[in-house]
C-alpha positions as CSV (number, residue, x, y, z in Angstrom):
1,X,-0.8,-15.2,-8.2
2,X,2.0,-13.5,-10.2
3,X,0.2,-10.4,-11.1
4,X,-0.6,-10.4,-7.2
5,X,2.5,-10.3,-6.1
6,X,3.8,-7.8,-8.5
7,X,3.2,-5.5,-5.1
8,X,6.8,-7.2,-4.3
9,X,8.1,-4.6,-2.4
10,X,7.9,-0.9,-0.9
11,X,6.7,2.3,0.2
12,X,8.3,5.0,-1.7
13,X,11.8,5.5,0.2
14,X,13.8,8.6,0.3
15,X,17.4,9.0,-1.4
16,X,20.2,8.5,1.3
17,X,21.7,11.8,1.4
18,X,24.4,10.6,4.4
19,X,26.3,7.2,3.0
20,X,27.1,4.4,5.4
21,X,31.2,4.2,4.6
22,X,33.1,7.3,4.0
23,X,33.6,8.3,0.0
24,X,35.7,7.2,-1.7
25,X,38.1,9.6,-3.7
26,X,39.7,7.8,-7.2
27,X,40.8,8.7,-10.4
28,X,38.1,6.7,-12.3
29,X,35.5,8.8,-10.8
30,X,37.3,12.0,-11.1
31,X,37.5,11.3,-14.7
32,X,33.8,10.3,-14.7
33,X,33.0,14.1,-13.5
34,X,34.7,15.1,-16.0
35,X,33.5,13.4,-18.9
36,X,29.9,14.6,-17.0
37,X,30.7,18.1,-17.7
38,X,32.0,18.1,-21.3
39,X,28.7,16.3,-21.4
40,X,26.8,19.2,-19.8
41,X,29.0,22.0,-22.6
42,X,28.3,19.8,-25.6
43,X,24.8,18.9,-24.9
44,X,23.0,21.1,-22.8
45,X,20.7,23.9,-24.3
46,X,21.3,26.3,-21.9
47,X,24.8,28.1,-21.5
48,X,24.0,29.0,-17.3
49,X,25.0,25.3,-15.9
50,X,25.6,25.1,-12.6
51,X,27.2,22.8,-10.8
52,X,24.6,21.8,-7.7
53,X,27.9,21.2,-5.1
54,X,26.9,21.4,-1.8
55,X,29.0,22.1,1.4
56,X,29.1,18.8,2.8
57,X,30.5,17.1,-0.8
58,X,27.8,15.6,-2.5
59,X,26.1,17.2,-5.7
60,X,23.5,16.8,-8.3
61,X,24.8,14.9,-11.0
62,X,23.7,12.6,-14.1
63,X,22.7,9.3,-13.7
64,X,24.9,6.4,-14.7
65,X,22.2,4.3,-14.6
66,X,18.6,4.1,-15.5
67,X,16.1,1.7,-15.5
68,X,14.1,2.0,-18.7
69,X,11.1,0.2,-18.3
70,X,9.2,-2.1,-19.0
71,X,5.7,-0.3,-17.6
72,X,4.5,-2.7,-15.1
73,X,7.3,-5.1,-15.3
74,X,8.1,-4.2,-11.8
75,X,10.4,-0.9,-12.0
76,X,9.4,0.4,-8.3
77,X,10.3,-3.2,-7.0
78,X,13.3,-3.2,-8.6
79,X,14.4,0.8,-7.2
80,X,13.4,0.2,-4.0
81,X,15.3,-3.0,-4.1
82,X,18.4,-1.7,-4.9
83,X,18.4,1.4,-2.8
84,X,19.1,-0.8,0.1
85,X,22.6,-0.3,-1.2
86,X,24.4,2.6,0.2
87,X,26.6,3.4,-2.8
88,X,22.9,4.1,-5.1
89,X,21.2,7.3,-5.3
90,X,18.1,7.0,-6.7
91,X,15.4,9.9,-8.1
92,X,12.7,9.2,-6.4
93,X,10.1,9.9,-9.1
94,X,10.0,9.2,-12.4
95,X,11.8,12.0,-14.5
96,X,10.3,11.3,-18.1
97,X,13.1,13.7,-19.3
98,X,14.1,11.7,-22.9
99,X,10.2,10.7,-23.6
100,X,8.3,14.2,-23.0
101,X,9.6,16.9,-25.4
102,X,8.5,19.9,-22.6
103,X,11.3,18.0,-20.4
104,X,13.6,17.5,-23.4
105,X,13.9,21.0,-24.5
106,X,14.5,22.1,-20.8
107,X,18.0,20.4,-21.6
108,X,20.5,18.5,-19.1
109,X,20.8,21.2,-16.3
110,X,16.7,20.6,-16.1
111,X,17.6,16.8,-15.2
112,X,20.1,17.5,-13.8
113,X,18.0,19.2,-10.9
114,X,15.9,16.4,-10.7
115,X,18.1,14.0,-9.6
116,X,19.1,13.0,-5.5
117,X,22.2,14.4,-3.9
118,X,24.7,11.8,-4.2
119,X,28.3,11.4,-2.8
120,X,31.3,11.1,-5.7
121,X,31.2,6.8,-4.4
122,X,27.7,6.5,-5.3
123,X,26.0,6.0,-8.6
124,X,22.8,8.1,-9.6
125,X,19.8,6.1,-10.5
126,X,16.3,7.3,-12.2
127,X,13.7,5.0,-13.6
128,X,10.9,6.2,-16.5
129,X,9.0,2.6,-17.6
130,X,8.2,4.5,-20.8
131,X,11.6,5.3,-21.8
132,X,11.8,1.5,-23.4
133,X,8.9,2.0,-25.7
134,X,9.6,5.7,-26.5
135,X,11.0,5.3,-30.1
136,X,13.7,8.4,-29.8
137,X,14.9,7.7,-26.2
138,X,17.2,5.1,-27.2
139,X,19.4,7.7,-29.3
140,X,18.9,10.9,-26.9
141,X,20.0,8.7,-23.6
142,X,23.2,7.8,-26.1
143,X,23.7,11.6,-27.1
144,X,24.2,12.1,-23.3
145,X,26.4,9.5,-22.2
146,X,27.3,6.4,-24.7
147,X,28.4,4.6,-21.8
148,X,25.2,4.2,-19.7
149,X,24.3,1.1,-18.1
150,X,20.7,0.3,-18.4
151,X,18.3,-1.8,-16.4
152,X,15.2,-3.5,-18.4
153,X,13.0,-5.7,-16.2
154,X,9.9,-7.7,-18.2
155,X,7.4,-10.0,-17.3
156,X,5.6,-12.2,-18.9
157,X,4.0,-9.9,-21.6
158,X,0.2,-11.9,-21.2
159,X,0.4,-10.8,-17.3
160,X,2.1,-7.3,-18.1
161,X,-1.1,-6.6,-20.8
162,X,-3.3,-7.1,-17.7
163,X,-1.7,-5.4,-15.2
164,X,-1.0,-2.3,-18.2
165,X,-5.3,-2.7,-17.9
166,X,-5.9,-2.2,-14.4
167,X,-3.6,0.3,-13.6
168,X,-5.4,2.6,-16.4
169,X,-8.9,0.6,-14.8
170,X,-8.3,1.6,-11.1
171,X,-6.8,5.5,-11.9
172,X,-10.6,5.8,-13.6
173,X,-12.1,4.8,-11.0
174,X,-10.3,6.5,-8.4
175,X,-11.6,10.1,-10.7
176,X,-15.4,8.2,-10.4
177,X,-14.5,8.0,-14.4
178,X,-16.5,5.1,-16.0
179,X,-13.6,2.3,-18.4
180,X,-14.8,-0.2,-20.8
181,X,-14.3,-3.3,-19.3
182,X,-10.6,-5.4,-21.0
183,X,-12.7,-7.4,-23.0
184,X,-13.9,-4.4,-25.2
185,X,-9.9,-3.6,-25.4
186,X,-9.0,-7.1,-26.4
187,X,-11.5,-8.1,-29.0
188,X,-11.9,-6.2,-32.4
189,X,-14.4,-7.7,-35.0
190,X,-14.2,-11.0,-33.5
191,X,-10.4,-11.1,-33.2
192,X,-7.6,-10.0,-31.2
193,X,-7.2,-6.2,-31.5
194,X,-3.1,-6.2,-31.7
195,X,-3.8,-2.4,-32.2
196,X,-4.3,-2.1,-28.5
197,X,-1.3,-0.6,-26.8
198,X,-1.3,-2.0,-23.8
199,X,-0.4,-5.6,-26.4
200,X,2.1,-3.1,-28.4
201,X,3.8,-2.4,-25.2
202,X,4.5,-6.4,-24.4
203,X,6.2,-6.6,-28.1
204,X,9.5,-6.3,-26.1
205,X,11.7,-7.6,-29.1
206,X,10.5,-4.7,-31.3
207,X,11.3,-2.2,-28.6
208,X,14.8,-4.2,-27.7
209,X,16.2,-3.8,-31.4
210,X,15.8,0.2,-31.1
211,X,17.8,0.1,-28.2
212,X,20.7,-2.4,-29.3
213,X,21.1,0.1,-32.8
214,X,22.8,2.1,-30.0
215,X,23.8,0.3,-26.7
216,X,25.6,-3.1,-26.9
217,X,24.0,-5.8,-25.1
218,X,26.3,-6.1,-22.3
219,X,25.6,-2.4,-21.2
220,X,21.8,-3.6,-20.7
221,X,21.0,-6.1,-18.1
222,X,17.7,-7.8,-18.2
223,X,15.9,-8.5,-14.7
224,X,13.2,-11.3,-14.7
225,X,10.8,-9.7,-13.4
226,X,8.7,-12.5,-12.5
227,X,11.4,-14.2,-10.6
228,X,12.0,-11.4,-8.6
229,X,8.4,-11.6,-7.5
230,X,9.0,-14.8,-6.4
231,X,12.9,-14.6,-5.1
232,X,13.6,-11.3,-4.9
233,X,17.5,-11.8,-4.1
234,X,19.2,-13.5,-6.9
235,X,17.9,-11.2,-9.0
236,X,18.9,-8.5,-7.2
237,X,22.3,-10.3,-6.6
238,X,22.9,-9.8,-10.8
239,X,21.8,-6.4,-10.9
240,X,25.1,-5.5,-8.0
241,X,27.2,-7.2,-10.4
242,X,26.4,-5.6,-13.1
243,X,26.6,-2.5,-12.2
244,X,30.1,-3.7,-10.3
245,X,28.9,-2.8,-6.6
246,X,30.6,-4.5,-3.6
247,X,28.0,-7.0,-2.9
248,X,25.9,-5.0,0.4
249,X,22.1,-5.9,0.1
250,X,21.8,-9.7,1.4
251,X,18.8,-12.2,1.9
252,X,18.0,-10.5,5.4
253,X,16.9,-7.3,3.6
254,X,13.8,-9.3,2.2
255,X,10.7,-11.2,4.2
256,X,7.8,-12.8,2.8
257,X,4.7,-11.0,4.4
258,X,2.2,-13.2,4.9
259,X,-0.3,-11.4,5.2
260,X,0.3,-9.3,2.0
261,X,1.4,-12.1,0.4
262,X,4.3,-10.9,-1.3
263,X,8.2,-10.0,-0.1
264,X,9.1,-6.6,1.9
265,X,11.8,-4.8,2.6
266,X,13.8,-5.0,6.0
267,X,16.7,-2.2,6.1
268,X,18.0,-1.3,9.4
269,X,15.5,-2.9,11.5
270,X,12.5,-0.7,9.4
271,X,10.2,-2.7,7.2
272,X,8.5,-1.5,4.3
273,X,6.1,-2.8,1.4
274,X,5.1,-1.3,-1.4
275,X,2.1,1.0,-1.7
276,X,-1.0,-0.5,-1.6
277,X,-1.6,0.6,-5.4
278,X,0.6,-2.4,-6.4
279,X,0.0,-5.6,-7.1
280,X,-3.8,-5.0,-7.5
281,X,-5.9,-8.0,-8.8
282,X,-6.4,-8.4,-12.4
283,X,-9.7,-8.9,-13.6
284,X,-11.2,-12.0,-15.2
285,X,-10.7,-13.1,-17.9
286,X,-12.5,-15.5,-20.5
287,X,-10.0,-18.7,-20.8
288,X,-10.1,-18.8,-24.4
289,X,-9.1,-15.1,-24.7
290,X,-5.9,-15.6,-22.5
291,X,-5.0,-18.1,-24.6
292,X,-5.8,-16.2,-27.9
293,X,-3.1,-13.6,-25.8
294,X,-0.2,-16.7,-25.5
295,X,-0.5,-17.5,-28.6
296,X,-0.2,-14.6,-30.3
297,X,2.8,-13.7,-28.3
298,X,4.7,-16.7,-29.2
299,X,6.7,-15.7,-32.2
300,X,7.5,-12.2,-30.3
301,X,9.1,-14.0,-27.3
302,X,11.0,-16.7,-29.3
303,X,12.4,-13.4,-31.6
304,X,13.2,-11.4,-28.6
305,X,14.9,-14.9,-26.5
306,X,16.9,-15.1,-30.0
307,X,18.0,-11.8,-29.8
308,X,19.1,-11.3,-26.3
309,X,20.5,-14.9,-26.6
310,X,18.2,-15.9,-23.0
311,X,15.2,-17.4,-22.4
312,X,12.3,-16.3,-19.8
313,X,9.4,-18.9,-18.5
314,X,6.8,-16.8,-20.1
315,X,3.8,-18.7,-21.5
């Protein structure tokens, strides 16, 4: 029922470009532009920045957030979720700037361009699931701005392995492409096949330790993402705090669709779910080889609960 419900939430929604309280002029975030541009002059690889200033006073800008990853942990949920708020900005498609050297090499004014127009008040989001398992992200996001505040949501890594399957599964057959079946993925020789990357991507503790060898843990908040499946607004309740907004998106904003059966959006009398393409059905799966999967995520879990000092109810 988990990996069903993974569809928690919405249709892609567009940036707010008009904010619902006027903005908000302070020193902190004058001194934030600033620190953004001797970002820009230091780092960029192009000397023709631009600032993207429109007439009516919002702009272009970095992020000061991003949610970096985990691949079907429930990133979209967790965007759409918090762009109820009217002080976020979010890109609305997934930028792969730090993990894709083409991006990379088109240097900051490049992102830059890809992100929403946002007021001076708000705070720019963009979310790439693959930045968390993209060894030289970690370092490159720091190069930019060592005081970003990153969002991580994980599941259960058994259920994210499956859902990781059927999202590659379904985009074959959507091309009339034939896919082995997950079995032929799982088992090697008679044994687990922990070469599969779809297993290398659950190995969150791995991937956690690059990160922390440059961000401290407090500057990375961890959503459970199966509990916002389930509850969608505690969850996003931590995630205000965290990234110190005034507390705007309430229990209101969500509804359990029955029919779906998973939570939607409300936000100013609209509703919304997500597209249809999530929370697909995972396919079966022989007992004994889900279990085979628990067990050999065991020791990764209890390394990664030791090392973000939390525990998740993962199997």
């Amino acid at each position: 029922m988990a990996a069903f419900l993974l569809g928690a939430v919405f249709l892609i929604v567009q940036p707010q470009i008009v904010p619902s309280r006027p903005a908000i002029n302070s020193n902190a975030e004058t001194s934030s532009q600033s620190v953004q541009r001797e970002l820009l002059k230091k780092t960029s690889q192009k000397n023709d920045f631009k600032e993207n200033i429109h007439s009516n006073g919002s702009r272009q800008q970095l992020p000061q957030t991003i949610i970096i990853g985990v691949r079907k942990g429930g990133t979209r949920a967790l965007l759409e979720m918090l762009s109820l708020h009217p002080d976020i900005a979010a890109a609305e498609s997934e930028v792969h700037f730090f993990d894709w050297e083409d991006h990379y090499r088109n240097g900051l004014q490049w992102y830059i361009n890809q992100m929403p127009l946002s007021y001076p008040h708000q705070i720019t989001v963009e979310k790439t699931p693959a930045y968390f398992t993209s060894p030289k992200v970690p370092e490159r996001v720091y190069n930019m701005n060592q005081s970003m505040r990153l969002l991580l949501i994980l599941r259960d890594p058994s259920e994210r392995v499956l859902s990781d399957y059927t999202q590659v599964f379904y985009n074959h057959m959507q091309k009339h492409k034939p896919y082995p079946s997950i079995e032929q993925f799982l088992i090697k020789d008679g044994e687990l096949n922990v070469d599969y990357k779809a297993i290398n991507r659950s190995l969150y503790y791995i991937h956690m330790q690059n990160w922390l060898k440059y961000f401290p843990l407090d500057h990375i908040h961890i959503v459970d993402g199966d509990k916002l499946i389930k509850d969608p607004f505690p969850e996003i309740e931590k995630v205000e705090r965290f990234l110190k907004l005034s507390p705007q998106i309430n229990a209101s904003n969500f509804y359990f669709n029955k029919t779906k059966g998973f939570y939607c959006l409300r936000d100013s009398g609209r509703e919304r779910c997500l597209h249809e393409s999530k929370g697909r059905a995972h396919p079966q799966v022989d007992t004994r080889l889900l279990e085979k999967l628990h067990e050999y995520f065991h020791e990764p879990n209890k390394k990664f609960f030791e090392l973000v000092g939390r525990t998740f109810d993962w199997h």
